[in-house]
N, C-alpha and C positions, 0 to 999 in steps of 0.2 A: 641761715637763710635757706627756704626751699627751693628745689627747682620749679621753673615751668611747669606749666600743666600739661601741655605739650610735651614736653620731654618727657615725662613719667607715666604719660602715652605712649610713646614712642618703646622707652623701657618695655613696660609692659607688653606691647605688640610682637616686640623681640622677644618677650620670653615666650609667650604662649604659642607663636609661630615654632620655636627650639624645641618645646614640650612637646607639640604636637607633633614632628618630626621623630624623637625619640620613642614615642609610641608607636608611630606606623612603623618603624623599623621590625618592633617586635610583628605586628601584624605581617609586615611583609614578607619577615622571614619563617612564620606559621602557615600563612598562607601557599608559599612556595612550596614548602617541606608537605603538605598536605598534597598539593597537587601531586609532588612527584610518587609519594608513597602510594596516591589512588590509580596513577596511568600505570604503574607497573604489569597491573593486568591486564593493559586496555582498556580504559571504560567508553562509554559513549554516552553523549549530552542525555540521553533519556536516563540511564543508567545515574549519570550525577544527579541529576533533578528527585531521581527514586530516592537516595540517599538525605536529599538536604527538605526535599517537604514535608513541613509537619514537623521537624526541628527546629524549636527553640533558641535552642544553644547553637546554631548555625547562623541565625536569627538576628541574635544579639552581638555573636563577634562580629560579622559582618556591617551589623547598626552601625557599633560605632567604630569601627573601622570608615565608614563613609564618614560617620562625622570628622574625624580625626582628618582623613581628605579636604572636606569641603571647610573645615576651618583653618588647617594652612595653606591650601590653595587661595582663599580668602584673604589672607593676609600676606601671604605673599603676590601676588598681585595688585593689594594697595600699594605696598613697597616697589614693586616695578612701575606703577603708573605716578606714584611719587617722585619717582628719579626720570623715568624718562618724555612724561608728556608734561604740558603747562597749566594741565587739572590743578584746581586748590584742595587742599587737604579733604577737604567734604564731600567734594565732588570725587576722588580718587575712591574713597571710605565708600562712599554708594555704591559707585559703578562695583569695588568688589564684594560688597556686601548683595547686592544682587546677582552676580555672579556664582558667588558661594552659596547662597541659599537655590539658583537652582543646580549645581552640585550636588547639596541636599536634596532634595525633593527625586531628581533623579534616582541618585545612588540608592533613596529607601526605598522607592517605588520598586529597584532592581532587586533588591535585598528582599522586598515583600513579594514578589515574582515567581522567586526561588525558592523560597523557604515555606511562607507562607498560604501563596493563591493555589486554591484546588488542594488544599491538607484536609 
């Protein structure tokens, strides 16, 4: 017999919210290690901006480093409005599916800021 469909949603939301925590981790503990190896000298916000414009490969960790944010923020947050308000499942799914996308929209616009605008 199979499960629900629901549950095998459910499953699945579990897993790809765990995935995507395990991945920022790596992100986060790169990202941290970078900072600190770059303040040693002191830098200053134009000083970092000289570095990351016109880098690609700043570009693209960064991408999806946001995506990997804005997908388990996404999903965790349906998971909170599932337990604690009296939202139906679809209505929860929306509100963080809108949520998360502008997470995204943000975070690439900040990533494309930095990296990209004025290269």
């Amino acid at each position: 017999m199979n499960p629900p469909r629901a549950t095998v949603r459910a499953v699945r939301m579990w897993y790809w919210q765990r995935l995507s925590a395990m991945l920022m981790t790596m992100f986060v503990f790169t990202h941290l290690a970078l900072i600190l190896y770059a303040m040693q000298g002191g830098l200053t916000a134009a000083e970092i901006l000289q570095r990351t414009r016109g880098n690609a490969l700043w570009g693209l960790f960064y991408g999806v480093f946001v995506v990997l944010v804005s997908l388990h923020g996404a999903l965790g947050l349906r998971a909170i409005l599932l337990e604690w308000t009296r939202l139906g499942p679809a209505a929860c799914a929306r509100a963080a599916l809108a949520i998360g996308a502008v997470l995204l929209v943000l975070g690439l616009r900040a990533v494309w800021a930095v990296t990209l605008a004025g290269a």
